[in-house]
C-alpha positions, 0 to 999 in steps of 0.5 A: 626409535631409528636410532635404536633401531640402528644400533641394534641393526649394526651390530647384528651386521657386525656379528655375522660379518666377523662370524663369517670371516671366521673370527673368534669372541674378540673379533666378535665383540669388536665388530659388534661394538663397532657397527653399534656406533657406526649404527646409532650415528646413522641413526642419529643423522636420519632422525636430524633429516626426518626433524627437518622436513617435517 
């Protein structure tokens, strides 16, 4: 569940930083892709400590 729920997370910051700059679909959708990735693995690592303390 953190992981999905890191992935949804980045890449809801990806779209408002790239709707921000003033980015078109592309930009969008790269940024999107980008902190969907970059949000799973987040989520992946914490999921990794969370197993490992308890």
């Amino acid at each position: 569940m953190i992981v999905i729920g890191g992935m949804i997370l980045g890449a809801a910051l990806g779209w408002r930083n790239a709707a921000k700059r003033g980015g078109n679909r592309m930009d969008i959708a790269q940024y999107v892709g980008v902190g969907f990735i970059a949000g799973g693995l987040l989520g992946l690592f914490v999921t990794i400590g969370v197993e490992k303390v308890l």
